[in-house]
Every structure is written in structure tokens, then in C-alpha cells.
C-alpha positions, 0 to 999 in steps of 0.5 A, a space after each residue: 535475523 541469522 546469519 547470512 545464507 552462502 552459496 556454499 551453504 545452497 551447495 552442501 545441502 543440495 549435494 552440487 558443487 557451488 560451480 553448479 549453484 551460480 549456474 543455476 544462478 546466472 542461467 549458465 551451463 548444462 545441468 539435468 533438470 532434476 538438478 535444477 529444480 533441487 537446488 532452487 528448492 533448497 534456495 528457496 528453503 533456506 532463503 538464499 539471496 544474493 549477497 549484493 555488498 559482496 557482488 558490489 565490491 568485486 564488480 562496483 555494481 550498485 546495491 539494491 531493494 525491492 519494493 513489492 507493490 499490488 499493481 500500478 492501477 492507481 495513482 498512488 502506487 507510481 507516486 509512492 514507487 517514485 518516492 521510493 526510489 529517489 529515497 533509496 537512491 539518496 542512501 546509495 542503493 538501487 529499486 527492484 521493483 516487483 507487482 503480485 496482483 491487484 487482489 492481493 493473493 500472488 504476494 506469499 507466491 512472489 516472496 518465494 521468488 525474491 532469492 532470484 532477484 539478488 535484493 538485500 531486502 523488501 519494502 512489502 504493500 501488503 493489500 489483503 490479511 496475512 495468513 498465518 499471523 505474518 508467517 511470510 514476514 519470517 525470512 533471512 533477509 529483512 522486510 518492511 511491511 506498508 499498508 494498512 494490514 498487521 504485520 504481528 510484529 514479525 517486520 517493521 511496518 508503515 501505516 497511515 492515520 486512516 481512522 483519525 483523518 477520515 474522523 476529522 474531515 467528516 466531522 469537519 463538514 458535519 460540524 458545518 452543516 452538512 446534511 448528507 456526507 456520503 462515503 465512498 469506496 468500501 469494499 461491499 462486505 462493509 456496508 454492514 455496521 455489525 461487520 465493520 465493526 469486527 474489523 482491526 486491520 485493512 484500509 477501507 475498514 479503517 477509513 469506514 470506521 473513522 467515518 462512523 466515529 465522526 457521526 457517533 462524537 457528535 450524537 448522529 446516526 450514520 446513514 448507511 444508504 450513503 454509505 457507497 461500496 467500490 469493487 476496486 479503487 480506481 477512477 473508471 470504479 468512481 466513475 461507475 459508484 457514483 453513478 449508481 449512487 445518484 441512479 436510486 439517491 438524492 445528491 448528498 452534500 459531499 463525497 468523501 472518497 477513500 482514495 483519489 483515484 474514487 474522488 477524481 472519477 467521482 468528480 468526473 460523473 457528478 459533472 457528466 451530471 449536471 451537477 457543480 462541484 463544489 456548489 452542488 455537491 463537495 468532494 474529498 480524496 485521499 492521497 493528495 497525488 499530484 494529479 488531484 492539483 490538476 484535476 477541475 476542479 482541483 481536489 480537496 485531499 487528505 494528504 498522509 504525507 507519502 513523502 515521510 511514509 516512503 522515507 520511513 519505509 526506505 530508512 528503516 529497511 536499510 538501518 535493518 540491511 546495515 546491521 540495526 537488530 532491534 525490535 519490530 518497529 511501527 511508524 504512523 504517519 501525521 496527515 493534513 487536509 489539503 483544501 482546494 476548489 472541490 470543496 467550500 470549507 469555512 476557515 
């Protein structure tokens, strides 16, 4: 980690005195633009942050870290946000909390910006691969990375059972009897068994490769037509899918979906249908957030305890901000099926 970068350090080497550095800092003062521009230069390289314990001690204010998120179009960013932050808050400090785009490219560009935000360090989602082996995981302050993504054991990382749990509920329904159990969500990319087999990282492919695993354990062949690509993982995109899926193919069995969001837009559509779930046609999301328990039918979800995923990922940023050294740490979560209306499993 190295030692803690100073305001004293920002002044030397941007050649300003350090009067100049917390202008700079709190917006204050007159200064030329070059100026300006030259000491947020040389925060930026060498990763100056507000050094918060000692702010806190002068003025009683809180401490505080950051949780970079994609966005908030599904619902399980607000219900992971929220466990963040009562988690955080029963270890005494603070959420700042920061959005870089649903597509993933504006995270490397918001990490140059956190000096600003005077966090002691950052709860990353990272949505998309991380150029460079993780180069952006390499700062002076620490990181916990979340998602599903490779953090080449540049920062501690929380991950979901993503092939297990999508493995385990599909072979469940194959193993029922099941004749047609679609899968939806993937990115369109994957709908390509020569591809999806090249991946190691990323949610969709992951949950497309359990899917894949539960055909192949019990000496079946997947059904690629059911295999259902999604632009985005929202409910109007489970809505648009699951149309498209019912315009050119026989209703299958059940929907397994990749996130809730699908499911409950799934759900929405198959009825707009005609179609009964779950007598027609079963569905399961992935998530269990809790609007899937007041859904209609209520959803059948795979639940991968976000609880303990945002309990870890808070844990283990303020063990790293509090002085733990050790090496890079990797936590998978445990998941359970949560059965509901929206399917008719035998028990």
C-alpha cells in the first residue's frame, strides 16, 4: 500500500505552497489556471486523498468510502447500495457513493477523479474487463473490487456462485422433467457455444456456462434457440426478449432468467400473452430483490445472499483502511433457491 500521500507531498512536487494545494482543494482562492490545472495533475499522480482520520479529529466530521456502481437501472444496485451502506454505517463510517455508466467504459475515468471525493477508500462494481490485468486496481488507497470480473489479485474481490447456482436449478427442472428450459439475458456475443466457452470471467458468461453444465451432467444437448440474448438486463429488455422469443418459438417449459429485472419483465409479457405462470410456463430470476416477493406471481429467485456479499466487501475494505497488509483476498458467496409462485418444483 505505501505510505499515505500528504498535501505537503502535492506542494513539493507541484512547486505551490501547501495554502495553494487546499485551495485547490476546497475550490477557494484566486489562482491562474495553469496553476490549477498543475496541482490536480500531480494529485492525480500520486493519488492524493483526503486524509479523512485526520479531518475527522479536527472537526468530529465522519469517516467515509466510496462505492462506485454502474448505474441504478436494476433493482439490485439500490438493494446492494443499501446494504452497503447500513453495513458501513455499523462500522462508523460514511458512503459516497458514485455511478460511471451502464456500459462500463466511464469507470478507469471516475477512479482519476476519487482524490476529489476525500474517501479512504472504494467498493468498485466493475461491470466489463479490466484493461491492463487490473492496472486501475493499483492506487495508494485501497480497493475492494465486486462483480464478477477478474481483479488479478491486484485488490480483494467479492464474487457470486454464478456457475453453480444456475447449474443446480436448471438441472433441478431438467431432472423434473422438463422439456424446454430457456435461458435469458446473455449478452448476443454468447449465443455462440465456441465462444462462450472461451470465457473465465464476466456474469452472463458465467451463468450461460452453468446453464451449459447442467445439460452436459446429465448427457443432453443444449438447445441453443432457447438460448435468449438481452442488450441490457432491465425489466422493459424482459419485456421486449421474451416477446421476441414467443414471436418465432414454442413456449418453453421455463425461463430461467439472469437477473430479476429479466424475470419480472419476463413474467410481465408471458401474461400480456395469455400465457399462466406457472402453469403454462415456469420462471426464475437471480437476485431475490425484494420486489420479486411482490411481483404476481411472487418470483422464484436464486438468492446469492447480497447481504453477506455487501458485508464482506465493506468488512474487508475497512480491515485494509484500518491497517490489514495481507494479501489480495477472494470471497465467494453461498446462494439458495427461493421458491415462490412463479414456479411448481416438486419438494
Amino acid at each position: 500500500m505505501g505510505n499515505r500521500v500528504t498535501i505537503k507531498d502535492v506542494a513539493r512536487e507541484a512547486n505551490v505552497s501547501i495554502k495553494t494545494v487546499s485551495n485547490v482543494l476546497n475550490d477557494t482562492g484566486s489562482m491562474r489556471p495553469d496553476t490549477r490545472r498543475r496541482v490536480e495533475e500531480v494529485m492525480r499522480k500520486l493519488g492524493y486523498t483526503v486524509n479523512i482520520s485526520a479531518r475527522a479529529m479536527r472537526s468530529g466530521g465522519t469517516k467515509l468510502i466510496g462505492l462506485n456502481i454502474f448505474d441504478f437501472s436494476q433493482p439490485f444496485v439500490p438493494f446492494f447500495t443499501d446494504k452497503v451502506i447500513e453495513y458501513a454505517k455499523e462500522r462508523h463510517y460514511g458512503v459516497v457513493i458514485n455511478t460511471y455508466g451502464s456500459d462500463g467504459e466511464g469507470l478507469v475515468a471516475s477512479v482519476d477523479e476519487f482524490y476529489r471525493l476525500g474517501t479512504e477508500g472504494w467498493i468498485l462494481f466493475v461491470m466489463s474487463p479490466l484493461a491492463d490485468e487490473g492496472a486501475v486496481l493499483e492506487q495508494p488507497y485501497p480497493i475492494v473490487t465486486t462483480g464478477d470480473h477478474l481483479a488479478y489479485g491486484k485488490s480483494d474481490w467479492i464474487t457470486m456462485p454464478n456457475i453453480e447456482s444456475i447449474s443446480t436449478v436448471v438441472g433441478r427442472f431438467l431432472d423434473e422433467g422438463a422439456q424446454t428450459v430457456a435461458l435469458m439475458g446473455v449478452l448476443p456475443e454468447l449465443v455462440d457455444e465456441a465462444v462462450l466457452r472461451r470465457q473465465t470471467e464476466g456474469t452472463q458468461a458465467l451463468r450461460a456456462q452453468g446453464y451449459v453444465k447442467a445439460f452436459e451432467e446429465r448427457g443432453l444437448s443444449v438447445n441453443w434457440r432457447y438460448v435468449i440474448p438481452a442488450e441490457s438486463m432491465n425489466q422493459r429488455e424482459g419485456m421486449r426478449v421474451t416477446k421476441a422469443m414467443l414471436d418465432k418459438l414454442p413456449c418453453p417449459d421455463v425461463v430461467v432468467c439472469l437477473n430479476d429485472a429479466i424475470a419480472l419483465g419476463a413474467i410481465h409479457e408471458l401474461q400480456r400473452c395469455g400465457l399462466h405462470v406457472p402453469d403454462d410456463v415456469q420462471v426464475v430470476g437471480f437476485d431475490n430483490v425484494p420486489e420479486a416477493e411482490y411481483s404476481v406471481p411472487a418470483l422464484t429467485t436464486i438468492d446469492p445472499h447480497i447481504d453477506d456479499y455487501a458485508k464482506h466487501a465493506v468488512d474487508m475494505l475497512i480491515d485494509r483502511i484500518e491497517g490489514y497488509s495481507g494479501p489480495a483476498r477472494t470471497y465467494t458467496t453461498d446462494f439458495t433457491l427461493v421458491e415462490r409462485a412463479s414456479t411448481r418444483l416438486a419438494h
